[in-house]
PDB file with SEQRES, HELIX, SHEET and CRYST1 records, atoms N, CA, C and O in Angstrom:
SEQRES   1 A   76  UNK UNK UNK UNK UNK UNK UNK UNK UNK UNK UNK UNK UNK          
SEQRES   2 A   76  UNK UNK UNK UNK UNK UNK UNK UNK UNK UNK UNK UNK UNK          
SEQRES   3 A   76  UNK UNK UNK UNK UNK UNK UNK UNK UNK UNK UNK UNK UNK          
SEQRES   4 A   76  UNK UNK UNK UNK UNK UNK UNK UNK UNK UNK UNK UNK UNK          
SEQRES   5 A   76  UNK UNK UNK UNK UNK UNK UNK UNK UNK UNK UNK UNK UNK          
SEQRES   6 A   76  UNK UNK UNK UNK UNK UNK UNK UNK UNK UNK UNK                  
HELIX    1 AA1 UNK A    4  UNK A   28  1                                  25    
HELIX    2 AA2 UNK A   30  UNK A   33  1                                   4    
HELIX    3 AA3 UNK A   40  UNK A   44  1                                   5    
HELIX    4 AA4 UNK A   52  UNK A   70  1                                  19    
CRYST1    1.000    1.000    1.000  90.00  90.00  90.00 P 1           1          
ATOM      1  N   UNK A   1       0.840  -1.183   0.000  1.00  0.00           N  
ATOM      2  CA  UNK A   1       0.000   0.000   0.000  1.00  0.00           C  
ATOM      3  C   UNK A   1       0.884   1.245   0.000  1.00  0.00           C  
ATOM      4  O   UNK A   1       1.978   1.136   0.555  1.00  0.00           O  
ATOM      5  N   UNK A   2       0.524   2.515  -0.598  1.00  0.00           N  
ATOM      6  CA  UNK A   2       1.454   3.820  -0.733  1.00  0.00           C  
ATOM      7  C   UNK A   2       1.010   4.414   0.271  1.00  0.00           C  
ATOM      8  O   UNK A   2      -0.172   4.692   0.473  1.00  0.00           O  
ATOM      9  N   UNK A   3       1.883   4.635   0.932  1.00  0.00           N  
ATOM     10  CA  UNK A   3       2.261   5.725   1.700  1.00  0.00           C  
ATOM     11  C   UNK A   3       0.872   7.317   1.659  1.00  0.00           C  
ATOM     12  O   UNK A   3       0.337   7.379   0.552  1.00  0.00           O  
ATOM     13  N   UNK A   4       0.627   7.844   2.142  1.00  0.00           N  
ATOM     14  CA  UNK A   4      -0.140   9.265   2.061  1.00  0.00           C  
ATOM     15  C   UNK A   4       1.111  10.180   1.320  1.00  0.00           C  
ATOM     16  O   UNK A   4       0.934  10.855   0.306  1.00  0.00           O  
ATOM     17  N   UNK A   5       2.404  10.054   2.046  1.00  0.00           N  
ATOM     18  CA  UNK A   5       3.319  11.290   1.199  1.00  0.00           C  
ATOM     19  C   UNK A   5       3.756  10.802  -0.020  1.00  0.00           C  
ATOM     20  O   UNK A   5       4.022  11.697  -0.821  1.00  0.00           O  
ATOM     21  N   UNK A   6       3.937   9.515  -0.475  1.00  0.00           N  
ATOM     22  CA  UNK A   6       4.160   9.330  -1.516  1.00  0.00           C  
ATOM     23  C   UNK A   6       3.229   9.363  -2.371  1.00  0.00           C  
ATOM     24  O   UNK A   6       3.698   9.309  -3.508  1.00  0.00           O  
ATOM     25  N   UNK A   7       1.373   9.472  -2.335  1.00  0.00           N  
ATOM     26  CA  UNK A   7       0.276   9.624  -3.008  1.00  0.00           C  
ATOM     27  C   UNK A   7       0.160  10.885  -3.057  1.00  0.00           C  
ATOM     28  O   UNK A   7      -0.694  11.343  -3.815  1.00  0.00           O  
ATOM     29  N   UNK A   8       0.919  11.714  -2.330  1.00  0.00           N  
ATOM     30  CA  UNK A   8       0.935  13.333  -2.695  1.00  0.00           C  
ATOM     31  C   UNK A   8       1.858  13.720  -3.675  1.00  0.00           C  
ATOM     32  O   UNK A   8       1.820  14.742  -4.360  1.00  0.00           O  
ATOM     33  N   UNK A   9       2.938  12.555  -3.690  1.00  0.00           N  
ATOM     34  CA  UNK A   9       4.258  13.632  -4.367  1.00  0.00           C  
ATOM     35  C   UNK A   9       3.689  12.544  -5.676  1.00  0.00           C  
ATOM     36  O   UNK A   9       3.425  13.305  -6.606  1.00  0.00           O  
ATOM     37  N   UNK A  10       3.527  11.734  -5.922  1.00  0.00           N  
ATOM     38  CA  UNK A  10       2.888  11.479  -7.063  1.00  0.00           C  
ATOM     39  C   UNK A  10       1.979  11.976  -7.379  1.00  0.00           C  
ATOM     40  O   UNK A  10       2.147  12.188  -8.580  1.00  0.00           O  
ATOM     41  N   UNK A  11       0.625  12.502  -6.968  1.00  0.00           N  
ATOM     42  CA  UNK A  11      -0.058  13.238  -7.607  1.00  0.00           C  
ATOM     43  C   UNK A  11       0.355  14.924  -8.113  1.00  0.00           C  
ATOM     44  O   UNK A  11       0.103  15.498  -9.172  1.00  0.00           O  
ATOM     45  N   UNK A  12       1.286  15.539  -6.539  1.00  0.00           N  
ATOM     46  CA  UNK A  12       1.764  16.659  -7.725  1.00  0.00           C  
ATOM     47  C   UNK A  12       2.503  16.367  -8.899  1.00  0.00           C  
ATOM     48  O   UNK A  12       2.198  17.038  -9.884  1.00  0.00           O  
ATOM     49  N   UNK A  13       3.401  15.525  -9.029  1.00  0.00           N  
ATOM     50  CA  UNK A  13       4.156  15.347 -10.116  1.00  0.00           C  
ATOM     51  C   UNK A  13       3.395  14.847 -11.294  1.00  0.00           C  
ATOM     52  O   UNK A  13       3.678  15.116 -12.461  1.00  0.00           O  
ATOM     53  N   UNK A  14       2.606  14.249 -10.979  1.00  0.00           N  
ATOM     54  CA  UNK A  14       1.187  14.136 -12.343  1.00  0.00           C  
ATOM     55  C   UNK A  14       0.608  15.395 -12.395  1.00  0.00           C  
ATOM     56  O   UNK A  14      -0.156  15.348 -13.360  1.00  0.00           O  
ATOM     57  N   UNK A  15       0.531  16.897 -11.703  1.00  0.00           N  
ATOM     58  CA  UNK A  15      -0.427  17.754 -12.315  1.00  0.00           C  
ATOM     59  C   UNK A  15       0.559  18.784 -12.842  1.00  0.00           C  
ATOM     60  O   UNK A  15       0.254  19.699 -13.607  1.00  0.00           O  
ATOM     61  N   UNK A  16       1.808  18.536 -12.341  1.00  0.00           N  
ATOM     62  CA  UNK A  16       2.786  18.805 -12.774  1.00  0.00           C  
ATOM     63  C   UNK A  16       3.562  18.918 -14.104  1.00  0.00           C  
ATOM     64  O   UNK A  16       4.035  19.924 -14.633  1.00  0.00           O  
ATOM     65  N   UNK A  17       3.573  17.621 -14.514  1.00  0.00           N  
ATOM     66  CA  UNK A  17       3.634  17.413 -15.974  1.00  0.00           C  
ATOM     67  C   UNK A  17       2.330  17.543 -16.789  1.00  0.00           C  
ATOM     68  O   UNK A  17       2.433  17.860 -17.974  1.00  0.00           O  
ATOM     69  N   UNK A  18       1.080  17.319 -16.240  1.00  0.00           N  
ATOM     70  CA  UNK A  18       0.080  17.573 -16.898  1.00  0.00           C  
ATOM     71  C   UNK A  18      -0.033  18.679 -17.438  1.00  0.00           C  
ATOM     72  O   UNK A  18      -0.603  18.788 -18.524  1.00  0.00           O  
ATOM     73  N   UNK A  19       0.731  20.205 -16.485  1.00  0.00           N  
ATOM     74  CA  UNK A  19       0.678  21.515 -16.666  1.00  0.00           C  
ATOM     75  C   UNK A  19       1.574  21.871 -18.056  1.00  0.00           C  
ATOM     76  O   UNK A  19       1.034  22.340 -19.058  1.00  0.00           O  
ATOM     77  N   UNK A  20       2.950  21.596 -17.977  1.00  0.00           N  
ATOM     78  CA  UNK A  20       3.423  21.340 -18.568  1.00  0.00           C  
ATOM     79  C   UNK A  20       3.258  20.833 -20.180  1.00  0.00           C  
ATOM     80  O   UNK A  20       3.636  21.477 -21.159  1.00  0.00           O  
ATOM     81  N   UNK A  21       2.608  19.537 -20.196  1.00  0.00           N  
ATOM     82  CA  UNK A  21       2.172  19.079 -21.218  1.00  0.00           C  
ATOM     83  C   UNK A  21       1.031  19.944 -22.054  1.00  0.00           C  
ATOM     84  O   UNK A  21       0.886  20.189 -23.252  1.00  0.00           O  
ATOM     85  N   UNK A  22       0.207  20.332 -20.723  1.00  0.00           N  
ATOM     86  CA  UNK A  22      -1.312  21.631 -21.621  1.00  0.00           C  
ATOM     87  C   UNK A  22      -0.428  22.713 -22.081  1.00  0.00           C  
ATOM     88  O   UNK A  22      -0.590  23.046 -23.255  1.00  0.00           O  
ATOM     89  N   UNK A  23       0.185  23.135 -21.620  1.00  0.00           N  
ATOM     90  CA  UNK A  23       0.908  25.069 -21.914  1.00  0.00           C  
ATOM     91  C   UNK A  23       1.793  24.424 -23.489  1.00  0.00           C  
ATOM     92  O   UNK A  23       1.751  25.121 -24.502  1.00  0.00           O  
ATOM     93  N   UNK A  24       2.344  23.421 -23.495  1.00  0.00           N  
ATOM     94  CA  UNK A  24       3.228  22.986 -24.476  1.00  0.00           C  
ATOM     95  C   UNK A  24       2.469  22.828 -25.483  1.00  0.00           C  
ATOM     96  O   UNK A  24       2.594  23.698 -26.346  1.00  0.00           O  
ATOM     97  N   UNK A  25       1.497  21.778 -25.740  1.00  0.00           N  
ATOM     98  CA  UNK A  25       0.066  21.538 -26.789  1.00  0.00           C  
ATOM     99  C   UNK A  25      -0.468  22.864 -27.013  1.00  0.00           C  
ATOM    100  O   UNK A  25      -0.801  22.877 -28.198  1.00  0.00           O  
ATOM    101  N   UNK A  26      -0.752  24.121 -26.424  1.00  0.00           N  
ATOM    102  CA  UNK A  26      -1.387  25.102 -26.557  1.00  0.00           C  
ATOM    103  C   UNK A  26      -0.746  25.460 -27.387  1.00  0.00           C  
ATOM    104  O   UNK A  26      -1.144  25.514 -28.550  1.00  0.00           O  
ATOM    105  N   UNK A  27       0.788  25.908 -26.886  1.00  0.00           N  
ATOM    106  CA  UNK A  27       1.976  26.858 -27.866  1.00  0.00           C  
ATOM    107  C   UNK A  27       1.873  26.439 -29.033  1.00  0.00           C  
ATOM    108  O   UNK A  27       1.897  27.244 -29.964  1.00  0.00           O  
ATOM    109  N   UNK A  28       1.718  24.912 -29.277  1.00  0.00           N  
ATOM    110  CA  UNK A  28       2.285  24.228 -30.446  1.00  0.00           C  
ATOM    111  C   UNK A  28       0.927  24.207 -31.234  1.00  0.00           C  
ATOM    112  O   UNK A  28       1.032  24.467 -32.433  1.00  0.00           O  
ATOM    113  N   UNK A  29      -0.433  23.915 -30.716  1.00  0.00           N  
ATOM    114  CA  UNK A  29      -1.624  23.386 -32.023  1.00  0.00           C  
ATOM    115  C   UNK A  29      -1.875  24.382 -31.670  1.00  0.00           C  
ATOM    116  O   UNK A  29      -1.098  24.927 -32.454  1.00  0.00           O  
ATOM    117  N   UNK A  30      -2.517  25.611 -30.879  1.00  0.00           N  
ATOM    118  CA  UNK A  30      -3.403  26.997 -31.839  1.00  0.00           C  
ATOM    119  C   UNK A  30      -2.612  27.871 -32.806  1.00  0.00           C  
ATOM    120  O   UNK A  30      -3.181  28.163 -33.859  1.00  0.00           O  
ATOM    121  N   UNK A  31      -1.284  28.365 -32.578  1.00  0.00           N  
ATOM    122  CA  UNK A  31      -1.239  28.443 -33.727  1.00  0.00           C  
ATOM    123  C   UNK A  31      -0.974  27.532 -35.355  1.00  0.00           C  
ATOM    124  O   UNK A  31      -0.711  28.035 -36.448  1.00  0.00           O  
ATOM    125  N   UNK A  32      -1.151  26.139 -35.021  1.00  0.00           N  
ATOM    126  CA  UNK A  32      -0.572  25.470 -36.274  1.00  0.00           C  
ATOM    127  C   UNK A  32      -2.354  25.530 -36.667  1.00  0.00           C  
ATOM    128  O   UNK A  32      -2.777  25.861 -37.775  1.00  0.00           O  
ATOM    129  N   UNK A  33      -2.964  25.253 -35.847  1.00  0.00           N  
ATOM    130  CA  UNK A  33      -4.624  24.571 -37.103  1.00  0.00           C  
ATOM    131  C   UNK A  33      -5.516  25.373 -36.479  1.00  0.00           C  
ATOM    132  O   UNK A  33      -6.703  25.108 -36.668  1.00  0.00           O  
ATOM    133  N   UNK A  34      -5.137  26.640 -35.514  1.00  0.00           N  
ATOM    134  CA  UNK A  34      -6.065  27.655 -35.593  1.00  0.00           C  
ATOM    135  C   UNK A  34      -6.038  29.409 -35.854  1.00  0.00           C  
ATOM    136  O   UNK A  34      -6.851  30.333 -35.878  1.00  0.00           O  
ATOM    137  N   UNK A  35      -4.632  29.216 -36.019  1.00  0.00           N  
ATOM    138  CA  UNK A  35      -3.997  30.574 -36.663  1.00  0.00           C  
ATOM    139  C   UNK A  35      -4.384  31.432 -35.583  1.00  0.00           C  
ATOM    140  O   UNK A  35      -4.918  32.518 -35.807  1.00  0.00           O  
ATOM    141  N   UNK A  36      -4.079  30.890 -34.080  1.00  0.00           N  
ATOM    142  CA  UNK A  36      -4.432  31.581 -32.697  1.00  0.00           C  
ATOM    143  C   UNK A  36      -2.962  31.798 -32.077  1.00  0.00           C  
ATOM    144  O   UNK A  36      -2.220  30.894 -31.692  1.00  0.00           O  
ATOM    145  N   UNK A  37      -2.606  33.606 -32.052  1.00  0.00           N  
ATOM    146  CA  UNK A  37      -1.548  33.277 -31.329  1.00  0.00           C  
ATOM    147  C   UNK A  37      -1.724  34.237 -30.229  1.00  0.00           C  
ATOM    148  O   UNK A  37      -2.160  35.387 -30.272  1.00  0.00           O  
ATOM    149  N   UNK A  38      -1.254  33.469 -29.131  1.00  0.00           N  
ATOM    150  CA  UNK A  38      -1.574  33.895 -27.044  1.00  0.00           C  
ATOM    151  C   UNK A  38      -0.260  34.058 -26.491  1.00  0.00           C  
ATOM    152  O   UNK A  38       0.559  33.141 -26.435  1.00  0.00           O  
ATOM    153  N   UNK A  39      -0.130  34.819 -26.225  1.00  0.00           N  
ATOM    154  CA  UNK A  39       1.109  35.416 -25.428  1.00  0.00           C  
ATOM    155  C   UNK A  39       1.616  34.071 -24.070  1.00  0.00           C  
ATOM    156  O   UNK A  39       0.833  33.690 -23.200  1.00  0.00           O  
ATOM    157  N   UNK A  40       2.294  33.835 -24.141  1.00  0.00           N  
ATOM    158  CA  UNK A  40       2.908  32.790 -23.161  1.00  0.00           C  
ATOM    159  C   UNK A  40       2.513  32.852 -21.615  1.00  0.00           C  
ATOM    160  O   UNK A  40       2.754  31.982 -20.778  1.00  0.00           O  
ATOM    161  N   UNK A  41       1.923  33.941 -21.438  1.00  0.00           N  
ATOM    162  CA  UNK A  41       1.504  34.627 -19.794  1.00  0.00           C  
ATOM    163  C   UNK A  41       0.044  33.761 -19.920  1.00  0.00           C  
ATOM    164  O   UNK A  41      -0.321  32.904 -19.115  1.00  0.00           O  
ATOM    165  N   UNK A  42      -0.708  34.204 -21.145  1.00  0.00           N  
ATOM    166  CA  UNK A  42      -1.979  33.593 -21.223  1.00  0.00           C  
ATOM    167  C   UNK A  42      -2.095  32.091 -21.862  1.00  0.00           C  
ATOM    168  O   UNK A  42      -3.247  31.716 -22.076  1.00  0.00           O  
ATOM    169  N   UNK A  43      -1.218  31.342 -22.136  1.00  0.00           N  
ATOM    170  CA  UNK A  43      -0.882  30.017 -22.536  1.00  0.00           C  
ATOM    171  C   UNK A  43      -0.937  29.348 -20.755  1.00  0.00           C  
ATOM    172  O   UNK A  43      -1.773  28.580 -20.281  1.00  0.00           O  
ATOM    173  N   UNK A  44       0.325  30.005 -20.045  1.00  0.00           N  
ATOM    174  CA  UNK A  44       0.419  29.551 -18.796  1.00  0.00           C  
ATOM    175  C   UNK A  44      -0.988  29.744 -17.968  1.00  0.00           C  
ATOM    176  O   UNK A  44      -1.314  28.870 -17.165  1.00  0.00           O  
ATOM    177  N   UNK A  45      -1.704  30.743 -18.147  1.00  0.00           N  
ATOM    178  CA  UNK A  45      -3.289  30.959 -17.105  1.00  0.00           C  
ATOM    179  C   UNK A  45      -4.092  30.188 -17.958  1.00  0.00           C  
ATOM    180  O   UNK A  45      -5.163  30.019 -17.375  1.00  0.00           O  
ATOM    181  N   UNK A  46      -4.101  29.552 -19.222  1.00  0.00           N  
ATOM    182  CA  UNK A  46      -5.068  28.207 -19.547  1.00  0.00           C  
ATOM    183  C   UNK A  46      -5.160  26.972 -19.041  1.00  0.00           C  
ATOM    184  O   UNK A  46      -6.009  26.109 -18.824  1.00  0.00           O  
ATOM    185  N   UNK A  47      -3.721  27.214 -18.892  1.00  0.00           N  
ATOM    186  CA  UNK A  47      -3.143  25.663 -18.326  1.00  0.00           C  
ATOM    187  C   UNK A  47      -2.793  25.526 -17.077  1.00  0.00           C  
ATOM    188  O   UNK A  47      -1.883  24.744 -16.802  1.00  0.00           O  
ATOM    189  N   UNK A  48      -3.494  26.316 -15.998  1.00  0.00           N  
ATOM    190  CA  UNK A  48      -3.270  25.984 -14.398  1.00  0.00           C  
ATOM    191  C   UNK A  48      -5.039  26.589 -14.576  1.00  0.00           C  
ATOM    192  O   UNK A  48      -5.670  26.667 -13.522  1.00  0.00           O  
ATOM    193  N   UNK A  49      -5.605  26.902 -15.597  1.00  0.00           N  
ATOM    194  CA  UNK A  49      -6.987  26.469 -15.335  1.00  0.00           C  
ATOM    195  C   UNK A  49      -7.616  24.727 -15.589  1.00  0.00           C  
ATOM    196  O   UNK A  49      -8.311  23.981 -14.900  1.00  0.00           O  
ATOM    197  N   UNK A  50      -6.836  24.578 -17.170  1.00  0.00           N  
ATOM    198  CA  UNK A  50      -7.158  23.045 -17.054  1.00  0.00           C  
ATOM    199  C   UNK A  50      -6.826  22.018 -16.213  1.00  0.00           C  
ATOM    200  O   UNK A  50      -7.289  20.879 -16.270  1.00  0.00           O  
ATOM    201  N   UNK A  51      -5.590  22.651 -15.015  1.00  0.00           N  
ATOM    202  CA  UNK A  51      -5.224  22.049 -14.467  1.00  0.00           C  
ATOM    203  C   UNK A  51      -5.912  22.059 -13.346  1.00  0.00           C  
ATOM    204  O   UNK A  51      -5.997  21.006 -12.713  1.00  0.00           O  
ATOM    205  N   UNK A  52      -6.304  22.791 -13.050  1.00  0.00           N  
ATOM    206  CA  UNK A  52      -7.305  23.153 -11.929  1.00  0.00           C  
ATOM    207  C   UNK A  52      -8.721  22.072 -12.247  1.00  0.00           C  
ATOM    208  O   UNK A  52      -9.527  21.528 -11.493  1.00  0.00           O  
ATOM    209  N   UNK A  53      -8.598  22.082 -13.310  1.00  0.00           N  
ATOM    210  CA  UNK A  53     -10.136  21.102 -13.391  1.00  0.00           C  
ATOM    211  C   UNK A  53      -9.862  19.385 -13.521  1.00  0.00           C  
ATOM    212  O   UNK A  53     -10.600  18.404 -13.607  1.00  0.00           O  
ATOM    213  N   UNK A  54      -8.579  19.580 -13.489  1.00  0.00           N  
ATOM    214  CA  UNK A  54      -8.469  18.055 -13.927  1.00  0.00           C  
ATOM    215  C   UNK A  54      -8.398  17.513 -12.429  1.00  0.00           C  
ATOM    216  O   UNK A  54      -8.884  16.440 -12.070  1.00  0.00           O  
ATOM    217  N   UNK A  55      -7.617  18.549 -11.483  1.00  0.00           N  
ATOM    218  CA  UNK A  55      -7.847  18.100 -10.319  1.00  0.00           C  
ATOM    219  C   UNK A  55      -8.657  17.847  -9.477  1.00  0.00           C  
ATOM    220  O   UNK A  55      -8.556  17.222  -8.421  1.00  0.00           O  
ATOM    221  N   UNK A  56      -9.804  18.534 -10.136  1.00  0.00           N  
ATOM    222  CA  UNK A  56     -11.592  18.359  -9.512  1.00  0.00           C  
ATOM    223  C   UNK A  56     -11.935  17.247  -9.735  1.00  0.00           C  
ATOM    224  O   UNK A  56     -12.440  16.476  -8.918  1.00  0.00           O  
ATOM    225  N   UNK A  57     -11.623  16.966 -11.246  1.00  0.00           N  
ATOM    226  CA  UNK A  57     -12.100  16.103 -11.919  1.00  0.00           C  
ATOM    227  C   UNK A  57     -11.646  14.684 -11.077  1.00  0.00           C  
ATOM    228  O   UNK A  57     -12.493  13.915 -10.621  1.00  0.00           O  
ATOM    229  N   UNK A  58     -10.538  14.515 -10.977  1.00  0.00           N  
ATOM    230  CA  UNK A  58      -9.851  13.504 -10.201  1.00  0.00           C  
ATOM    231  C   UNK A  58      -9.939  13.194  -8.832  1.00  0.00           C  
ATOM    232  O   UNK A  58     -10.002  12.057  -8.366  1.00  0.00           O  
ATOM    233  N   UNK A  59      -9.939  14.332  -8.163  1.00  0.00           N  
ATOM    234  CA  UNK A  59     -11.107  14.044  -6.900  1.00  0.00           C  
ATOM    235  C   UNK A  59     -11.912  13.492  -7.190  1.00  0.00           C  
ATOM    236  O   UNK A  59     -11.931  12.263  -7.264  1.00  0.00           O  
ATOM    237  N   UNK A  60     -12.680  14.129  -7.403  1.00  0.00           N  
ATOM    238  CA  UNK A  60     -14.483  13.338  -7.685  1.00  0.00           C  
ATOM    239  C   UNK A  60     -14.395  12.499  -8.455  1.00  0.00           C  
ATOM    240  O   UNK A  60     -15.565  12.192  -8.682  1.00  0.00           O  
ATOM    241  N   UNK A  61     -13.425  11.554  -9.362  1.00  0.00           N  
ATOM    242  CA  UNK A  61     -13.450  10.292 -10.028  1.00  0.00           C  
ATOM    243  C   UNK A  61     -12.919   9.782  -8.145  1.00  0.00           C  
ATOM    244  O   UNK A  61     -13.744   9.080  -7.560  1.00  0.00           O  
ATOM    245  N   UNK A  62     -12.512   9.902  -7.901  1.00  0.00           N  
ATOM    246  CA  UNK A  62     -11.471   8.804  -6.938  1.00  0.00           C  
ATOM    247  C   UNK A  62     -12.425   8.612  -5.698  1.00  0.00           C  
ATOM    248  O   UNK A  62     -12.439   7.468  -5.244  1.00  0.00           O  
ATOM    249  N   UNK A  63     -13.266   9.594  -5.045  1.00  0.00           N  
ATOM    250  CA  UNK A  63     -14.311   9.827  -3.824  1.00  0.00           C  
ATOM    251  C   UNK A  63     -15.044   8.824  -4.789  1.00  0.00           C  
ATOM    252  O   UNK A  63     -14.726   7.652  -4.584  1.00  0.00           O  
ATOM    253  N   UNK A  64     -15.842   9.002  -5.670  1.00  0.00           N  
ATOM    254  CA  UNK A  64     -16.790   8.028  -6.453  1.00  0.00           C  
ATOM    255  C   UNK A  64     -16.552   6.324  -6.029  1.00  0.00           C  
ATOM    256  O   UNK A  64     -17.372   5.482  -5.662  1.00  0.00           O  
ATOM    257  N   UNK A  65     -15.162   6.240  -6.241  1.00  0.00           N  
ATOM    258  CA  UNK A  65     -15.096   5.229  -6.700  1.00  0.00           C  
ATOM    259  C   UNK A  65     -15.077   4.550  -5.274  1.00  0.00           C  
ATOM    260  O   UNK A  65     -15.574   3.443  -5.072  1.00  0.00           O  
ATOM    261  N   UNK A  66     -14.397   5.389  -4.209  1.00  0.00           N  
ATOM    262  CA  UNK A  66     -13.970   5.221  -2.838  1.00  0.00           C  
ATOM    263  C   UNK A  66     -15.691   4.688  -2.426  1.00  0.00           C  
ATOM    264  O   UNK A  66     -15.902   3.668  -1.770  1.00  0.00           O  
ATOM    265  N   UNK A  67     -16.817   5.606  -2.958  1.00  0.00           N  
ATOM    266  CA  UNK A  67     -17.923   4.986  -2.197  1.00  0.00           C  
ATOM    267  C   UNK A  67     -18.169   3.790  -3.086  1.00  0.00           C  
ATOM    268  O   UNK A  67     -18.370   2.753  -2.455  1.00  0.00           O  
ATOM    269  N   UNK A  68     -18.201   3.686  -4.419  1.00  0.00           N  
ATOM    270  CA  UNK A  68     -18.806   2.758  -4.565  1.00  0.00           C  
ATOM    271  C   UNK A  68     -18.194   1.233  -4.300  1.00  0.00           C  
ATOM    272  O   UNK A  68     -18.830   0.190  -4.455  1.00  0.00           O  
ATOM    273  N   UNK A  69     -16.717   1.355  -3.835  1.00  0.00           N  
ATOM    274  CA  UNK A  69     -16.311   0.042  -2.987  1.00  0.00           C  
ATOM    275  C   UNK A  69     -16.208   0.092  -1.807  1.00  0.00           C  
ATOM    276  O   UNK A  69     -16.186  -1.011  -1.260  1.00  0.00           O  
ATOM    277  N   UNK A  70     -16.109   1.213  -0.978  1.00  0.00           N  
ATOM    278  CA  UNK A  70     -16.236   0.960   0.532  1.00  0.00           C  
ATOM    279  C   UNK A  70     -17.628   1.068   1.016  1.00  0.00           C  
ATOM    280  O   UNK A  70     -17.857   0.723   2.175  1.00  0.00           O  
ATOM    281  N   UNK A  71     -18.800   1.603   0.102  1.00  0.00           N  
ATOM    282  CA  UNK A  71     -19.999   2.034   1.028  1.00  0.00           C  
ATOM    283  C   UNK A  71     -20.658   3.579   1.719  1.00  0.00           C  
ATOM    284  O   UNK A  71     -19.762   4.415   1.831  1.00  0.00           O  
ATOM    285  N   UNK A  72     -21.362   3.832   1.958  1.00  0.00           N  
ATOM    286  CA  UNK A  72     -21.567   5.555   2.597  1.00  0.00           C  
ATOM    287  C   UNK A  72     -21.443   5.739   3.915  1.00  0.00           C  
ATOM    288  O   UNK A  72     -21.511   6.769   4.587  1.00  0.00           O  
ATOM    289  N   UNK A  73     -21.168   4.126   4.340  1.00  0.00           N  
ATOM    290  CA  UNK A  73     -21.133   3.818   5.480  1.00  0.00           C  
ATOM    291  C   UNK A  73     -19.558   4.062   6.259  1.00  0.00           C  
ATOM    292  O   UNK A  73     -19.271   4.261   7.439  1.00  0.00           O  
ATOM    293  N   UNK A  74     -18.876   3.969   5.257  1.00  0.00           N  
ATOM    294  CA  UNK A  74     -17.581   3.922   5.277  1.00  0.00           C  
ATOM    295  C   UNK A  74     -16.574   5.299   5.341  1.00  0.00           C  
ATOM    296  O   UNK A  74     -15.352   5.413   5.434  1.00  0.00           O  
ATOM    297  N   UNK A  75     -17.636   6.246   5.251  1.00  0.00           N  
ATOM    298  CA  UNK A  75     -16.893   7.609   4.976  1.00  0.00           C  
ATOM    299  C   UNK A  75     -16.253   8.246   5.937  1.00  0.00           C  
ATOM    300  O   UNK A  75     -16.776   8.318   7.049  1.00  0.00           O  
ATOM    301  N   UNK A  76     -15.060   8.799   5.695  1.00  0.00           N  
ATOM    302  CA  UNK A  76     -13.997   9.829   6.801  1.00  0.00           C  
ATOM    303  C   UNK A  76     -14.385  10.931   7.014  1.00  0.00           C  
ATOM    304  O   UNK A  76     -13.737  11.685   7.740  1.00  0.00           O  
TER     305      UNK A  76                                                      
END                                                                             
C-alpha cells in the first residue's frame, strides 16, 4: 500500500507534468490549425486552469469510486 506522502508527491508530479504538457500543446496546435496566437503569460493561465479542473475532476473520479467500494457507510 502507498504511503499518504508518496500519493501526494505522485499526484503533484502528475499535475505537474500535466501543466506542462497543456501550456506545451497550446503553444504548439493553436497556432498550427487555428492561426491563434496567445502570449505565453496567457498560454500559462489556460493551463493551471485546465489544471485546476483536472484536479476536480480527479477528486471526484477517486471519492466516487472510494464509495462505490467501501460504502456511505464507510466515509472519513
Amino acid at each position: 500500500m502507498q504511503s499518504k506522502i508518496m500519493s501526494m508527491i505522485e499526484m503533484i508530479t502528475g499535475k505537474v507534468l500535466g501543466f506542462a504538457v497543456y501550456v506545451t500543446a497550446q503553444v504548439i496546435i493553436l497556432p498550427l490549425y487555428f492561426n491563434t496566437h496567445i502570449p505565453l503569460s496567457q498560454n500559462i493561465q489556460i493551463g493551471l486552469m485546465f489544471s485546476l479542473l483536472a484536479m476536480i475532476k480527479s477528486y471526484g473520479v477517486r471519492r466516487l469510486f472510494n464509495w462505490m467500494q467501501w460504502g456511505r457507510n464507510n466515509e472519513r
